[in-house]
N, C-alpha and C positions, 0 to 999 in steps of 0.2 A: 673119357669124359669124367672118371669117378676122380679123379687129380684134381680135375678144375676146385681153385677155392671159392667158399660159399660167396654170393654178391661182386663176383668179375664182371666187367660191364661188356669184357672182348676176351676173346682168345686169339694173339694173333700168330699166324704160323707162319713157317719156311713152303717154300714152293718153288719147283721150275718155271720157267717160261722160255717157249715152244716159239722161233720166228725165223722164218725162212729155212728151216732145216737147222739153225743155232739153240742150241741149249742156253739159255744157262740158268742159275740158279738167284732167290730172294729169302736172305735169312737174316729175319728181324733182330736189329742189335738193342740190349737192355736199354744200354745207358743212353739212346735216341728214343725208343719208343715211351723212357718215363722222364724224358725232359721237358716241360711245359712250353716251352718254343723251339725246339727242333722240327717237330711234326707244319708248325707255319711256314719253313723253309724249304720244304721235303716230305714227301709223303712216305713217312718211315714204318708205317702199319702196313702197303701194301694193298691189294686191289680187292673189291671187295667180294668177289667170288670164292675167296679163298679165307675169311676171317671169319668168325661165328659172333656175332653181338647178340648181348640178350634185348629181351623184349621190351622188359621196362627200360629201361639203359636207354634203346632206340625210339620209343615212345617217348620219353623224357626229352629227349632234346628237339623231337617234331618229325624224326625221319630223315628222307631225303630230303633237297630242296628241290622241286621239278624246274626252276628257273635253269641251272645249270647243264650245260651242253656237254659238258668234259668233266674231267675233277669231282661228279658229286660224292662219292665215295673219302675225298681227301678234305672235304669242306664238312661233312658228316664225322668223319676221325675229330677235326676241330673243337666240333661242339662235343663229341663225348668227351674228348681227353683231359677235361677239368671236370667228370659226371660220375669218374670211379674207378677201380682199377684195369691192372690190364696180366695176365696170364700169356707166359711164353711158350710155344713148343716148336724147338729149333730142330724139326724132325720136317721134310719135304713129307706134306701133305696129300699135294695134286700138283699140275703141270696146268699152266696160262697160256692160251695159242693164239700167236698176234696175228691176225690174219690182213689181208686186201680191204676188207668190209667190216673191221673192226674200229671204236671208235680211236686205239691207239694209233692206226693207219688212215684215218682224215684230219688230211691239214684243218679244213675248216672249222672243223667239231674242239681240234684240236687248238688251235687258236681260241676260236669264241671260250672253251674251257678256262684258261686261264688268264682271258678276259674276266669273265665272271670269277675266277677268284682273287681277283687286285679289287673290283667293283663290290663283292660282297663282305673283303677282309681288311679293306684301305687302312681302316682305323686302326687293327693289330701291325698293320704295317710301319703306319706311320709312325710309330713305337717303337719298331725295331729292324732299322733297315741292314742289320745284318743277314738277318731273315729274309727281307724282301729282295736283297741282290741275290742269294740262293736261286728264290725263283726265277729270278730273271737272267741266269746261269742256264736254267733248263729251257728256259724261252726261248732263249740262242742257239742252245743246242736243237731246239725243236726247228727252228726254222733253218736252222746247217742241213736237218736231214730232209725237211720239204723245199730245200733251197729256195728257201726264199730269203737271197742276199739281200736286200735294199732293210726287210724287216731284223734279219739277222744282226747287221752293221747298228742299226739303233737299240735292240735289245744287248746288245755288247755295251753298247755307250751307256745306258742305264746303266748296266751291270757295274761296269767302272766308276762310275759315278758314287751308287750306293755303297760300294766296297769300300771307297775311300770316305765318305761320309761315316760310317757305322766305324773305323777308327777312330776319328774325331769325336764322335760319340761317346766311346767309352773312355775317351782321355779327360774328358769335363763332369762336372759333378751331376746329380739325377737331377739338379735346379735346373742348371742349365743346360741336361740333357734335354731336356724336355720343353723346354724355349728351342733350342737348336733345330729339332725335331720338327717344329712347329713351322718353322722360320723355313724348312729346308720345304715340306709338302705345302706351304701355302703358294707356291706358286702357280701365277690362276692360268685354270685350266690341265694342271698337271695329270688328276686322275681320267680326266675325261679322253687328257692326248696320250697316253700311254694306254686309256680300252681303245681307243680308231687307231692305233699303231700294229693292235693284237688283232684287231675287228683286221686290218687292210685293205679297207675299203678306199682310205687316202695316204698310202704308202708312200708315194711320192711327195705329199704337201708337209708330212711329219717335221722334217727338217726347217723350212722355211716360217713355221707354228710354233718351236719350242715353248717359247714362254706368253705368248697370247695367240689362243684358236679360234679364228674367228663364229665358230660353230656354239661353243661354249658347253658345251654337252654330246655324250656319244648318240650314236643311233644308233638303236638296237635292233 
């Protein structure tokens, strides 16, 4: 601890993680953990059992948010990671053990998660969907491994979607990035049908809804 530089707001470390008898390892890379939009796409600090934040640092930005079902720990990295610096030590720590009853092992907890964080981050999104197809890469993945095809098949199509948007994007000037940007998330009802997509409560009506829901807002 006597390394740590004075005024780190985190130390973030290397760790195992323990899942069905599979090892393997998490060792935080510099040049993501100090990129001001990597951490939006990918949660490149790592889970929060395993990190030391200081006090002020976590006071300053409010803590947790208790709204959040999944993710608060990566929605928490957000607000610090513009609050101060960050300390690496790429030495395994501890070991993370994904259990039956953990929140990485429900689908539901695990959905509504990253429901709440397109709901609570839309606006950094909508700025940068290079970022935002990332996460919607893991959404996919997430629902390959709770097989849930029907949510899978549309979390891919976003994913595609943004991928090829976020090209375009950086091919046109910050003017007209930012018109583009605009043009691209004002379609109504967008954020509302991508949370009931994550929510799956209407998995099936997703497709027939794309660009007007007649709900108009999620239910939470």
């Amino acid at each position: 601890m006597s390394s740590i530089p004075a005024g780190a707001s985190m130390v973030v470390s290397a760790y195992d993680i323990e899942d069905e008898g599979k090892v393997t390892s998490f060792h935080p890379k510099k040049e993501l953990v100090e990129s001001p939009l990597a951490i939006l796409g990918e949660n490149v600090l790592g889970c929060t059992s395993m990190q030391v934040v200081s006090k002020k640092a976590f006071d300053k930005v409010g803590g947790f948010d208790p709204r959040f079902r999944a993710n608060q720990e990566w929605d928490l990295w957000i607000r610090l990671h513009s609050k101060g610096s960050y300390h690496l030590v790429d030495e395994v720590v501890g070991r993370k053990h994904v259990g039956k009853n953990t929140i990485s092992s429900n689908p539901v907890r695990r959905m509504k998660g990253w429901g709440d964080m397109i709901r609570y981050h839309f606006k950094e999104y909508m700025g940068h969907p290079d970022q935002f197809a990332r996460v919607m890469w893991f959404v996919t993945m997430d629902n390959v491994r709770f097989r849930h095809w029907i949510r899978a098949v549309l979390s891919f199509s976003i994913y595609c979607a943004l991928s090829a948007a976020s090209k375009v994007v950086k091919a046109v000037s910050p003017r007209r990035r930012h018109r583009f940007c605009s043009l691209v998330f004002e379609i109504r009802h967008l954020r509302e049908l991508l949370l009931e997509a994550l929510d799956g409560r209407h998995g099936l009506r997703v497709y027939s809804t794309l660009l007007c829901h007649p709900h108009g807002q999620i239910v939470a």
